[in-house]
C-alpha positions, 0 to 999 in steps of 0.5 A: 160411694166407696167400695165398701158400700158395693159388698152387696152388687160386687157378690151378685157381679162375681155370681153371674160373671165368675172370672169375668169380674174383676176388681184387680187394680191393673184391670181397673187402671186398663179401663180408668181411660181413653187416649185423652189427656182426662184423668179420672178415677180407678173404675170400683170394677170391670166387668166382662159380658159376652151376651146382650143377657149378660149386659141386661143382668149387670145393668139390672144390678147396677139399677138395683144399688144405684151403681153407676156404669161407664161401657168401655171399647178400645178406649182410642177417644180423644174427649175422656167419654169413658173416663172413670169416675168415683164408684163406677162400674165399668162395662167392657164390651171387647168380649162381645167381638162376634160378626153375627152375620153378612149379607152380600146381596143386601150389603149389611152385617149384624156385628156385636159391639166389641168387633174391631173395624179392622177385624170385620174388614178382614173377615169380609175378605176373607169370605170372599166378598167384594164389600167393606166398612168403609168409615175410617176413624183411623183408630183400630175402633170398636164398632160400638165405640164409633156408633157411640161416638158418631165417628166418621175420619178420611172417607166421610167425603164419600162414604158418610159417617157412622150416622149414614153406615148405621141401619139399626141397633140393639140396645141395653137401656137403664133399666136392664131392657133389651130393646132393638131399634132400626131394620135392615131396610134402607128407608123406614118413616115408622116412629121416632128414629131410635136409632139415630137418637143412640148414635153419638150419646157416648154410652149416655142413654143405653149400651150398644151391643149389636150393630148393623152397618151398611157395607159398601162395594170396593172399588175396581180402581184406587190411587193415592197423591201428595201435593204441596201448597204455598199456603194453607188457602191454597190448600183449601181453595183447591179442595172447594173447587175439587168438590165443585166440580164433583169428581170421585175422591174418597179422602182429602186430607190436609196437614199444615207445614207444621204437621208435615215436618212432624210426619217426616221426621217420624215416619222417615218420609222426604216430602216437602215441609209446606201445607200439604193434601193427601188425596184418594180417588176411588171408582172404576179405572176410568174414572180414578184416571179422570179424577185424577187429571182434573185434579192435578189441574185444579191444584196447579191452578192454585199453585201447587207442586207436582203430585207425587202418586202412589197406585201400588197397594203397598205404597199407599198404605205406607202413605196414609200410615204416615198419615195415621200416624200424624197424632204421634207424630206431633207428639214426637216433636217434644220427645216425652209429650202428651196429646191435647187434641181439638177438632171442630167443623165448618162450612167448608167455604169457610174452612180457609177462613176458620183455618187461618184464623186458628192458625193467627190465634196459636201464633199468639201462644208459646205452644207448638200445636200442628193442624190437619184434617179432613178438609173435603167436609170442613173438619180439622184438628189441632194436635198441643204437645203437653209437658205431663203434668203441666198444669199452665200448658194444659190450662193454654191449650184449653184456653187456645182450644176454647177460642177454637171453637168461638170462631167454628161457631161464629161461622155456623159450624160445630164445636166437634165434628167427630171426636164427641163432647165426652168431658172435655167439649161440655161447656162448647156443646152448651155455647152451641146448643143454648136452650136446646141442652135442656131439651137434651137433659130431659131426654137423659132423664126420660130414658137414664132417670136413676142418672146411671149411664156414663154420669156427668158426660156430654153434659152435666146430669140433670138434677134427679 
C-alpha cells in the first residue's frame, strides 16, 4: 500500500486531529523505531491522541481503509515491537501522559498510557505519599509501553513485574471499541482474565490507554553493596542460597568480568574487574541490618571480597546508575557500535548452568558481547557491540543468540524473560510454544480479524 492509496484516511486523520497529525518526514523517522538493532520502514503518519475518543476514532478509521496501526511509547525496547512497516499508521500515545487518580488508602493509581515511570514516582512524592511503582525497567518507559511489553527489571525479585503490579486496563480494540477490563480489587474469579491476556501482546490485539497499577509502600530502610566473585558460579551459588534462606533483597544484579570493566570505564568507577553482584536490601532498618549480615556471610562462604556499601542516597543512585548504564557501557567497549541485545530466563537452579554454558559458546566467537542480569529470577542478558551495517556481525550475534535460547530452553526456561518477542524473538517463541502458537494466532484473529494491530509482531499473521 503506497501513500497515495491513504488520500482518503489521511484527510479524515487531519480532520479529527488538526496538528496533531503529521506526515513530516522527521516525525515520521522519530516513530520509525525502538533502541534495537531492527530496521524498518518510515510510518506512512504519526498521529497524536490525547483521549480514549481520539484513539477509538483514529482506530475506527484505520478499520474502515484497512490501515494498519503501530502504538508507539518511548521507543526504549530492544526486540523492534514498534518498528514501522510499509503503509503503517503510527499511533503515539506520549500526549495521553495524565496520572487520573491516586489512592493512598488503596495503594492503586489510574494513569494514561503515555505516563513515564519516572514521571508518576515523582508526582507520588510530591503529594506527599509514602508509595511508588516499584517495577524498574531501568529505561524512563512509558507505562503502557511496560503493560505491552510485560516488563519487569531490578526489582522483580520482590516487587514482581508488570503481570503482578496490573490491576486493570482500558483498551482500544480493533474494531475502535473502547473496553475496560480488571477493577481496582485485589482478587476477582469473574470471567476470563482480560487483563492479563493484553499484558505482553505488544500493542497485537488492542491499544492500552489507561492503567491501573498497584503501588507499593517505601521502605523505612535501604542499602545497596557491590562484591566480587572468582567466577560467575560463585556469583550464582550465592544468589540461590541468598534466596534459600529468604532474606529481604530488593535487587541482585550480576555483571560478568566482561560487563564490569565496561561499566569502569565509562562510568569512571574503581571496582574490581571480576564477575561481580549488585545487591539492595529493602525493609524497616533491622531487617536491612540483618539482611545485610547474613548476606556478607553467604558471599564469603563462596569466595567473595568485601562488600563495598553504599547507605547514602546519593551514593546509591550513583551505584545503580552505573548499572543502568551497563548497555552503554558495553557499547562504549567498540567506540561507534550498535547494541544486539538477548536475554532469556531459567529456572534459577540452572542459571549458573545456563550461564556457563553461554559464556563457553561466545568463547567460540570473534565478537566481544558482556552478560549481566537479574540473577534472583534466573533472568540474563548478552550485550554484542556491532559494527553498523555489518551484515556478518550481525548475522553471528543471531546465530550466538539463536543458540542462547536452545540452552534456556533445554533447561525448561523461556526465550525472553522481559525484552518481548516484537520482530527479533519470533522464530524462539514458536520453538518454545510448538503448537500452542496456533492457539495464540486464532485469539490474534478473533479479537484483530482485519490483521490491523502491529502486523507481523510476536509472530507471523495468521492468514485472513
Amino acid at each position: 500500500m503506497n501513500r497515495h492509496n491513504l488520500k482518503h484516511p489521511h484527510k479524515e486523520l487531519r480532520k479529527r486531529l488538526g496538528t496533531r497529525f503529521s506526515t513530516d518526514d522527521a516525525v515520521r523517522d522519530a516513530h520509525a523505531r525502538d533502541a534495537s538493532y531492527h530496521q524498518g520502514t518510515l510510518p506512512d503518519a504519526v498521529a497524536f491522541p490525547k483521549t480514549n475518543a481520539e484513539v477509538a476514532d483514529i482506530v475506527r478509521i484505520c478499520a474502515k481503509y484497512k490501515i494498519p496501526i503501530v502504538p508507539y511509547g518511548t521507543g526504549t525496547g530492544v526486540e523492534g515491537a514498534v518498528v514501522a512497516t510499509e503503509g503503517v499508521l503510527c499511533i503515539a500515545l506520549n500526549e495521553m501522559n495524565r496520572i487520573l487518580r491516586v489512592s493512598p488508602d488503596d495503594r492503586d493509581a489510574t494513569v494514561e498510557a503515555g505516563v513515564t515511570r519516572l514521571q508518576l514516582n515523582t508526582h507520588l512524592t510530591k503529594i506527599g505519599t509514602q508509595l511508588h511503582f516499584s517495577v524498574d525497567p531501568g529505561a524512563d518507559a512509558s507505562l503502557g509501553g511496560m503493560v505491552a511489553t510485560r516488563a519487569s527489571g531490578t526489582s522483580a525479585v520482590r516487587y514482581g513485574t508488570m503481570l503482578d503490579n496490573v490491576l486493570g486496563l482500558t483498551v482500544v480494540t480493533a474494531d475502535g471499541s473502547i473496553v475496560q477490563t480488571g477493577s481496582r480489587a485485589r482478587k476477582s474469579a469473574a470471567g476470563y482474565d482480560l487483563t492479563r491476556l493484553f499484558i505482553g501482546s505488544e500493542g497485537t490485539l488492542g491499544i492500552i490507554t489507561e492503567i491501573t497499577l498497584k503501588l507499593t509502600r517505601l521502605p523505612d530502610a535501604v542499602a545497596s553493596a557491590v562484591c566480587a566473585f572468582p567466577t560467575v558460579a560463585a556469583a550464582v551459588d550465592t544468589v540461590i542460597k541468598m534466596m534459600d534462606t529468604g532474606i529481604s533483597i530488593a535487587r541482585i544484579e550480576l555483571l560478568d568480568e566482561l560487563q564490569m570493566d565496561a561499566v569502569n570505564k565509562y562510568a569512571g568507577l574503581d571496582y574490581e574487574v571480576a564477575p561481580t553482584l549488585f545487591f539492595e536490601f529493602h525493609g524497616s532498618e533491622h531487617t536491612v541490618a540483618e539482611s545485610s549480615e547474613i548476606a556478607g556471610k553467604i558471599a564469603a562462604m563462596h569466595g567473595s571480597g568485601d562488600f563495598r556499601w553504599a547507605t547514602d542516597e546519593n551514593e546509591r543512585k550513583r551505584l545503580w546508575q552505573a548499572r543502568y548504564d551497563s548497555y552503554y557501557a558495553a557499547l562504549n567497549r567498540r567506540p561507534g557500535s550498535v547494541g544486539y541485545v538477548t536475554d532469556v530466563c531459567v529456572p534459577i537452579s540452572r542459571l549458573a548452568e545456563c550461564i556457563a554454558k553461554t559464556k563457553a559458546l561466545l568463547a567460540t566467537s570473534y565478537l566481544i558481547p558482556s552478560i549481566l542480569g537479574h540473577v534472583g529470577d534466573g533472568n540474563f542478558h548478552v550485550v554484542f557491540p556491532l559494527e553498523p551495517n555489518n551484515k556478518v556481525e550481525l548475522a553471528e550475534a543471531q546465530r550466538l543468540s539463536d543458540q542462547i535460547v536452545d540452552i534456556a530452553l533445554e533447561m525448561d526456561g523461556t526465550c525472553t524473560g522481559e525484552h518481548g518477542v516484537g520482530v527479533g524473538k519470533r522464530n524462539a517463541l514458536e520453538k518454545e510454544h510448538g503448537e500452542a502458537i496456533d492457539l495464540m494466532r486464532a485469539i490474534k484473529h478473533a479479537l484483530d480479524p482485519q490483521n490491523l494491530m502491529n502486523p507481523g509482531k510476536v509472530f507471523l499473521s495468521p492468514q485472513t
